[in-house]
C-alpha positions in Angstrom: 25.5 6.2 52.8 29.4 6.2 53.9 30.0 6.4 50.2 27.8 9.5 50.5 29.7 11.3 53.3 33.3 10.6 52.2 32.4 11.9 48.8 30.9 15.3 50.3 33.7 15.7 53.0 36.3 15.5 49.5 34.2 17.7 47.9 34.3 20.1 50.8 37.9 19.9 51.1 38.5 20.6 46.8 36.4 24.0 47.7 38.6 24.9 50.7 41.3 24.1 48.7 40.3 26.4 45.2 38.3 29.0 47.3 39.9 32.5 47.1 42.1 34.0 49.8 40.7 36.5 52.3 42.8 39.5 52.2 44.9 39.1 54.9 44.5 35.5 55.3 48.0 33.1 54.8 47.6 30.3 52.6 49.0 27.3 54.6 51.3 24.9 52.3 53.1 22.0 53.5 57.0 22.0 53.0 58.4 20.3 49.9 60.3 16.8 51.2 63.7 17.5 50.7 64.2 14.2 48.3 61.3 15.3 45.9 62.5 18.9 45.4 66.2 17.7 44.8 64.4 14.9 42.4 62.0 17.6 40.7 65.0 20.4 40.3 66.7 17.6 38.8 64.1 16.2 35.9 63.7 19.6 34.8 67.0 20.4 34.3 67.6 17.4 32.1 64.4 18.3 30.4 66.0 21.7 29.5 69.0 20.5 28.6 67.5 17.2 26.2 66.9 18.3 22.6 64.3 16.1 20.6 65.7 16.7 17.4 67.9 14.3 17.9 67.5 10.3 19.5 67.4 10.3 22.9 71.0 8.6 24.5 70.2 5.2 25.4 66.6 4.1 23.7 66.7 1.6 20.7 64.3 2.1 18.2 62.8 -0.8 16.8 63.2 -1.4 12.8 60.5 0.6 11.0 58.1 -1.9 9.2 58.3 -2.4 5.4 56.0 -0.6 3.1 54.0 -3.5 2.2 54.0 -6.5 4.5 53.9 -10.2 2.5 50.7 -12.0 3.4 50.9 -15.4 4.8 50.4 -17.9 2.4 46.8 -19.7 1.5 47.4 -23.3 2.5 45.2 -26.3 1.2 44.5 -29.8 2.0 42.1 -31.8 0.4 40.5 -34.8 2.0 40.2 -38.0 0.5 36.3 -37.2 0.1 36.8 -34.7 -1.6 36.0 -31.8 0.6 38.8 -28.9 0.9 40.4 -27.9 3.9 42.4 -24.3 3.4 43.0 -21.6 5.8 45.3 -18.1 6.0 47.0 -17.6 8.9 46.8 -13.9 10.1 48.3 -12.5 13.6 45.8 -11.0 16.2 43.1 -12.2 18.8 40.4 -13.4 16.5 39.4 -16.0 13.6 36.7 -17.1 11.2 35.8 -20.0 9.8 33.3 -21.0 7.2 31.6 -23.6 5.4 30.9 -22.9 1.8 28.6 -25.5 -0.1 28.8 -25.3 -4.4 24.6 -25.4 -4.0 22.6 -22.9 -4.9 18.8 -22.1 -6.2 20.1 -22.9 -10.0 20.4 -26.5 -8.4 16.6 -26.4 -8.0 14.5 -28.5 -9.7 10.0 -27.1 -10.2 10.0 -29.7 -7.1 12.2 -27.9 -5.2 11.8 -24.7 -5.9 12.4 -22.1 -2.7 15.0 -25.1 -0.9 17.4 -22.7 -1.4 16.0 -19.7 0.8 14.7 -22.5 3.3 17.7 -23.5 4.0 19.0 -20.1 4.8 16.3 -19.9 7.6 16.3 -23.1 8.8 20.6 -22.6 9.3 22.0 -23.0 13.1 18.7 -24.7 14.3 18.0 -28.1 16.0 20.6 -30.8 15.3 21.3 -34.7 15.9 23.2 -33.1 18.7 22.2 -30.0 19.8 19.1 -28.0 20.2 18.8 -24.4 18.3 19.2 -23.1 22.1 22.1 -25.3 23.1 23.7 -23.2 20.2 22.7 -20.0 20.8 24.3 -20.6 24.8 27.8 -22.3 23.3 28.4 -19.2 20.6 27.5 -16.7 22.7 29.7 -18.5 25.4 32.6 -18.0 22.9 31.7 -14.6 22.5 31.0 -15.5 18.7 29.0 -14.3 15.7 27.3 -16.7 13.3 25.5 -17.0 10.3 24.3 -17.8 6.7 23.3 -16.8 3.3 22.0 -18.0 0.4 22.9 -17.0 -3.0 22.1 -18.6 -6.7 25.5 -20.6 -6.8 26.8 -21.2 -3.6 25.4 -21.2 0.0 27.9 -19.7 3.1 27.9 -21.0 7.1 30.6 -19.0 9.1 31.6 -18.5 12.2 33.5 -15.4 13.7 35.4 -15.6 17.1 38.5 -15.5 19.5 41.2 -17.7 17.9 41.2 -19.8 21.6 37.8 -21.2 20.9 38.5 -22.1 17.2 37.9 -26.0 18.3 34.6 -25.5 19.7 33.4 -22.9 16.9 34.7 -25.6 14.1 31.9 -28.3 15.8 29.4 -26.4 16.3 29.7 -25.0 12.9 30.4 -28.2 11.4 27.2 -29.8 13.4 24.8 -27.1 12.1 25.9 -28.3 8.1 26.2 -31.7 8.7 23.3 -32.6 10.5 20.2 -30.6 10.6 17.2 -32.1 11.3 14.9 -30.1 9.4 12.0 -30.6 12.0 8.5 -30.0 10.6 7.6 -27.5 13.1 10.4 -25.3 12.7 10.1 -25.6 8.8 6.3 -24.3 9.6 7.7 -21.3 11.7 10.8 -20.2 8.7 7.6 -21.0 6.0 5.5 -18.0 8.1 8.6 -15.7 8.0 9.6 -16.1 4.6 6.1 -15.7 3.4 6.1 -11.6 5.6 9.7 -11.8 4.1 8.5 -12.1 0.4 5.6 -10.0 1.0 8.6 -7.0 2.6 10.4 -7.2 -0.9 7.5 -6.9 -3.0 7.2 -3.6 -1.5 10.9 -2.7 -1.8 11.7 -1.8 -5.7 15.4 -2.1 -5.5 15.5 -5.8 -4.1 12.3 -6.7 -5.9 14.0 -5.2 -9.5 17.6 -6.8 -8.4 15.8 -10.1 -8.4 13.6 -9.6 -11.1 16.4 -9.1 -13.7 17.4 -12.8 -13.5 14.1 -13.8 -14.0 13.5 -11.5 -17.0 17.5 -12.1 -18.3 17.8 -15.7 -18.4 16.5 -19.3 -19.4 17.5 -21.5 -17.5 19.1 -22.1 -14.1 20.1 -18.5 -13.2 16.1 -18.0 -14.0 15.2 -19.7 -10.7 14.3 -17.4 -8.3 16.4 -17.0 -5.2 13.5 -15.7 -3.3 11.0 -18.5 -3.3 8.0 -17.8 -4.7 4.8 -17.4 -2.6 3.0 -20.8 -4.6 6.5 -23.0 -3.8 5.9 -22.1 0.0 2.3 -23.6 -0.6 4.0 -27.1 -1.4 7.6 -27.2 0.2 8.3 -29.0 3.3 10.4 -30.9 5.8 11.0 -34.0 3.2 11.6 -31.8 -0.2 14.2 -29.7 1.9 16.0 -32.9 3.2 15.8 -34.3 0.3 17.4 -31.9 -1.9 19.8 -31.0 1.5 21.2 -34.7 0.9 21.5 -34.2 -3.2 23.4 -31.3 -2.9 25.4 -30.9 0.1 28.1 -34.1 -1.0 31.4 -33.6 0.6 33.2 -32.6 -2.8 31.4 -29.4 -3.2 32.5 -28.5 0.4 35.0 -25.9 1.5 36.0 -25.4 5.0 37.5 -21.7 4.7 39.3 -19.9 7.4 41.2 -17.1 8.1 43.6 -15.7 11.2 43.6 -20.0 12.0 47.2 -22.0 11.8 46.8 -24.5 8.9 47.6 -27.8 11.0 45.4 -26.9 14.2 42.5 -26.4 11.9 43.4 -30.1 10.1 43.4 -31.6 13.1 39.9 -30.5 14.6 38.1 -30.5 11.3 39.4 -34.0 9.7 37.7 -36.2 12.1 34.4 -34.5 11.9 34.6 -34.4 7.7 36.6 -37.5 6.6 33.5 -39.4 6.7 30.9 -36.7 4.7 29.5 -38.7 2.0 30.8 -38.0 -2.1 28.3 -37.2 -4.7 27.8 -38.4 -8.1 29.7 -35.9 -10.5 27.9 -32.8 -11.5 27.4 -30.7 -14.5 27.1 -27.5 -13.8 23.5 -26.8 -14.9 23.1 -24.1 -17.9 21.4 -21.0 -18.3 21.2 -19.2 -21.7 20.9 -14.9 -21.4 18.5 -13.6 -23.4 16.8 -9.7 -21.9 14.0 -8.6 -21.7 11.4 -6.1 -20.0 9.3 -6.5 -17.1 7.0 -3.8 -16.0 5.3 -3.8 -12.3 3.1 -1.1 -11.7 2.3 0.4 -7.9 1.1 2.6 -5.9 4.8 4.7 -6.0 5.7 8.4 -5.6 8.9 7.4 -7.6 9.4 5.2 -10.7 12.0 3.0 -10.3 13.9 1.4 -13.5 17.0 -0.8 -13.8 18.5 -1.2 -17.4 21.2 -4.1 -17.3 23.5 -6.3 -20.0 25.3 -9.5 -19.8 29.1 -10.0 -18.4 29.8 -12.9 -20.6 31.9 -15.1 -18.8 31.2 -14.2 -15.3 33.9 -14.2 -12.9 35.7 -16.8 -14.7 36.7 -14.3 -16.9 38.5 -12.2 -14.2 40.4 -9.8 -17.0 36.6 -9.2 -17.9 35.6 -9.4 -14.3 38.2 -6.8 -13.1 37.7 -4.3 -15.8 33.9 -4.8 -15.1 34.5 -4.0 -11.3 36.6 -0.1 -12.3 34.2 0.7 -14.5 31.2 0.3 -11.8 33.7 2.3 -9.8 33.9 4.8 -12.4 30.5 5.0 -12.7 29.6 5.3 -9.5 26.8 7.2 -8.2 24.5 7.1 -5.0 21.5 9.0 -4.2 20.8 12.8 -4.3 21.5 13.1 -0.7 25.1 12.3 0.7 26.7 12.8 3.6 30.0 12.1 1.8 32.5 13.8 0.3 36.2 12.4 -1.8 36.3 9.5 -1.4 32.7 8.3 -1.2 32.1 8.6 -4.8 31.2 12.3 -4.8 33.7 12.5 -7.4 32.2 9.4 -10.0 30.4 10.3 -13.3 26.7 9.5 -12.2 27.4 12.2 -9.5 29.2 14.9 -11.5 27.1 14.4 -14.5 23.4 13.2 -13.2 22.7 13.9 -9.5 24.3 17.6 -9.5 22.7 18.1 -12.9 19.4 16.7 -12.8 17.5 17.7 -9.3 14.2 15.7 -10.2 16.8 12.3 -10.0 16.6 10.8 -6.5 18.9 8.2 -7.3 21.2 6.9 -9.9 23.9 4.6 -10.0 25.8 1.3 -11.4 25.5 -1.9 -10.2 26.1 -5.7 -11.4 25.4 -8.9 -10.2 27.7 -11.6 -11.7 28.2 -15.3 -11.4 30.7 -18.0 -12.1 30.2 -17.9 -16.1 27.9 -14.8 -16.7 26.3 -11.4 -14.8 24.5 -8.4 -15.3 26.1 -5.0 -15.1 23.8 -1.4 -15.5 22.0 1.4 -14.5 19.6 1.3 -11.5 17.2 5.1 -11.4 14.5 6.0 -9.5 12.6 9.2 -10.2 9.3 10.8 -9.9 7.2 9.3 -13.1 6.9 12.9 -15.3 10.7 12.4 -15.5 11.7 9.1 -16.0 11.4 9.1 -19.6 14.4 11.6 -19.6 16.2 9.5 -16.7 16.0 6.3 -18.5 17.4 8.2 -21.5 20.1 10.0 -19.7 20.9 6.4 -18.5 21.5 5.1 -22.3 24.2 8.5 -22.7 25.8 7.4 -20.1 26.1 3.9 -21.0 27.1 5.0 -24.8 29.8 7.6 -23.1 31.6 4.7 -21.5 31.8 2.7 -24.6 33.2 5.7 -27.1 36.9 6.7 -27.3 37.7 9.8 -25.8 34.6 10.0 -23.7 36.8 9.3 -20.2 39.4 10.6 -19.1 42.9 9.4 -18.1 42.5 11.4 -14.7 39.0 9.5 -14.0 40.1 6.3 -14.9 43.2 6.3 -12.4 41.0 7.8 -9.8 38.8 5.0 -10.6 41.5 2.2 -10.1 42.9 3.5 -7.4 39.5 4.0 -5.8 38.8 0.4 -6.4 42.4 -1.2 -5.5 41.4 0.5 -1.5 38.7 -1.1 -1.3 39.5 -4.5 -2.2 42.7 -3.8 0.1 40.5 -2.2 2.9 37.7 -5.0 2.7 40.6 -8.0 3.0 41.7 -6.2 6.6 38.3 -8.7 7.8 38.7 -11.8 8.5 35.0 -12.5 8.0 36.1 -11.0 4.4 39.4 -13.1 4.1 37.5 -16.3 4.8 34.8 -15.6 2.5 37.2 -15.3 -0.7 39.4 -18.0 0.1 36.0 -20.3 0.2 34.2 -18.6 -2.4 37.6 -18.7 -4.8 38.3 -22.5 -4.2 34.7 -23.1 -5.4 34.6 -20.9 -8.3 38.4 -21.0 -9.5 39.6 -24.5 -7.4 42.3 -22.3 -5.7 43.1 -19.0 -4.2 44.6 -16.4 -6.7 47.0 -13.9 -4.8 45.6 -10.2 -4.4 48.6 -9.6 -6.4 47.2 -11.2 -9.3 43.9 -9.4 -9.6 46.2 -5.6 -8.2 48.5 -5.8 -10.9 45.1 -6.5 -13.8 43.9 -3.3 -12.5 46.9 -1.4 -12.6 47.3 -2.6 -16.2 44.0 -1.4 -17.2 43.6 1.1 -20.4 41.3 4.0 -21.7 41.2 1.2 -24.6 40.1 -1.6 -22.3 37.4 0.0 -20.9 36.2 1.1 -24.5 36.6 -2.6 -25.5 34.9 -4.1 -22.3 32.4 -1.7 -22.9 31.4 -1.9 -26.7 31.1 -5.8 -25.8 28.4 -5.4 -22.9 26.2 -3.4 -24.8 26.7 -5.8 -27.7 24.0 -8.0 -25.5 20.3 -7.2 -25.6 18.9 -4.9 -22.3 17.2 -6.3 -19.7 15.0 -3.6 -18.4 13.0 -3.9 -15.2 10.7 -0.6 -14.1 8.3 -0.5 -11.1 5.4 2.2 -10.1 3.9 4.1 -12.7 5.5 2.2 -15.1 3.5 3.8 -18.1 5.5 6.7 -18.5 8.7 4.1 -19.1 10.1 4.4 -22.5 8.7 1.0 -24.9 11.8 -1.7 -24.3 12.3 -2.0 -28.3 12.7 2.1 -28.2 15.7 1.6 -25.5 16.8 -1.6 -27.3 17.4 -0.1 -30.8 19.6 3.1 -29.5 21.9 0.8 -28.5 22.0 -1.1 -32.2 25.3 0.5 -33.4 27.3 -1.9 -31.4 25.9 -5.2 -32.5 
């Protein structure tokens, strides 16, 4: 209530004081102090006097930074154990750190099949130490982030927060990989969402096509599905998860990653709590053979959905390959028929310029890829309304051919193209989630940490001829082709196959 009367006796006052004189009436306005006046009178005549063309008298500029600023070095340690320590130290407030594992679903065995995906749910829940809600309350005490995710290869723990509570993010972290107890009741709960989670992606084209391709693709390992089936969640439980948790989690497929962390301070926490992870037996990788294919799924669907994909022989291994793989997908581009972008968001890529602002009917249209360690897809994903997606899925196949004939692009796209894609890798690496993520994910893939340098200068080497060459060799593979909806209308696989027969 006092709050109440002292703000309506100011607010009466401000009214007094913007009110309009009375004619007649004197405004009544306290003197000037004599100090203030001869201190005002005296500001303003050096403000008159001061040009600001040239440096104020007195004030030292500080040196103006360097166009491009070094990064700090990646530094590694390896552990007698065998699991790998390496960290980039980066100057500001915050840190990551992350546990990546070289254990994915092509690990899987017909036994084992969904472990993978489990594991992702069942991540940063009851340990030998801790209960899932004794987590929770210490991350969110440290203001933190955490979290997982599963992916054919390799499987990712990390932990995002202020750089003071690096010690206490490290154990926690480092308690949630190394000692899970994999309780049956909490396996029961994760079993009930991923069985809704399945049933979501069935329903969604694009992640049910994205995951079908490997299944249609490959033989082999790459052919186990990521997303557990809905008969493995039938079988799987507590023991088969531990069980292939204790096969495949061996210290010498471990990376702790970190980024914006001093190398030493993170040795010191993390080497206690890892020296004594056990070492597992050696490991061949395990081997998965492309082949294509076609896979039709028909629905209930206003649209007809289609992806069209080849191999990337040689995966990421293969980073020339790799690199010219990732400008052309750039190049490519393409998005839906609705954007709320403009430069810069693609609006300028071939898919838009020469199928979404061409072809109204196309709702959307655009490259992807999905590549591992020693082989990927790369293609075309469409969706359409089913009258036209026999022209889509042919306008798909000119585009392809167009990338892979000389003369077809331009010097001006391809530049826009690499340029395009050299600020985003740049832009991406100003996260430290992102920084950690490639230092761990290189060590496993490469066994070390190539500079940005390495991969920048590839790019800005790339040709018109290279991306003919690159090109001409992808569609050398057979097609994988994945359609969903009213798939009858989708041209016959052998039809799509054989116009690409010129370049095998």
């Amino acid at each position: 209530m006092l709050r109440l009367r002292s703000s309506a006796r100011l607010l009466r006052k401000l009214c007094e004081a913007s009110r309009p004189l009375v004619r007649g009436e004197v405004q009544r306005v306290p003197p000037p102090l004599p100090t203030m006046t001869r201190r005002l009178s005296g500001a303003a005549s050096a403000a008159r006097s001061t040009s600001l063309l040239h440096p104020l008298p007195g004030l030292d500029l500080p040196p103006c930074l360097p166009d491009q600023l070094a990064r700090l070095p990646t530094r590694i340690t390896t552990l007698p154990n065998g699991v790998r320590v390496a960290s980039e130290d980066v100057p500001g407030p915050t840190a990551c750190v992350g546990v990546f594992v070289a254990s994915g679903s092509i690990h899987e065995s017909p036994e084992s099949t969904g472990a993978t995906h489990l594991l992702e749910k069942l991540a940063f829940k009851d340990t030998a130490h801790r209960s899932h809600m004794q987590i929770v309350q210490e991350v969110e005490a440290t203001g933190g982030n955490v979290g997982a995710s599963a992916s054919r290869e390799q499987m990712v723990y990390s932990y995002d927060t202020l750089k003071a509570y690096i010690p206490q993010a490290v154990e926690v972290l480092l308690d949630s990989v190394r000692n899970p107890l994999f309780v049956q009741d909490e396996v029961d709960r994760q079993l009930a969402l991923t069985r809704e989670e399945v049933h979501a992606v069935q329903k969604n084209p694009e992640k049910f096509l994205q995951e079908v391709l490997n299944l249609v693709g490959y033989e082999g390992a790459i052919a186990n599905p990521l997303i557990a089936p809905e008969e493995a969640l039938g079988i799987i439980n507590a023991d088969i998860i531990r069980k292939f948790y204790h096969e495949n989690f061996t210290a010498d497929r471990v990376v702790l990653a970190a980024s914006g962390v001093d190398h030493q301070q993170l040795l010191d926490v993390a080497e206690p709590l890892l020296s004594d992870w056990h070492k597992g037996s050696p490991m061949e990788t395990p081997k998965s053979t492309y082949t294509g294919g076609d896979f039709r799924h028909k629905a209930e669907s206003d649209m007809t959905h289609v992806a069209l994909a080849f191999e990337v022989p040689g995966g990421w291994l293969k980073e020339r390959d790799a690199t010219i793989m990732t400008v052309i997908q750039t190049l490519m581009g393409g998005g839906g028929s609705f954007s709320s972008g403009g430069p810069g968001k693609g609006m300028h890529s071939r898919l838009y310029l020469r199928v979404l602002t061409k072809y109204h009917d196309v709702q959307s249209f655009s490259a992807f890829s999905n590549v591992y360690d020693s082989t990927g897809l790369f293609g075309i994903y469409l969706t359409t309304p089913p009258d036209f997606v026999a022209k889509a899925v042919d306008v798909a196949v000119q585009e392809l051919i167009a990338i892979a004939t000389p003369g077809q692009v331009t010097e001006v796209e391809l530049t826009r193209a690499k340029n395009s894609t050299i600020s985003s890798v740049l832009m991406n690496l100003e996260s430290r989630v992102i920084v950690a993520e490639d230092i761990g994910r290189q060590l496993l893939t490469y066994g070390s940490r190539k500079p940005i340098d390495h991969f920048l200068q590839c790019m800005e080497e790339l040709t018109l001829d290279d991306i003919t060459a690159f090109a001409k060799m992808l569609l050398s593979s057979q097609p994988t082709m994945a359609s969903y909806g009213d798939v009858d209308k989708v041209p016959p696989y052998e039809f799509v196959s054989k116009r690409f027969q010129r370049f095998r």
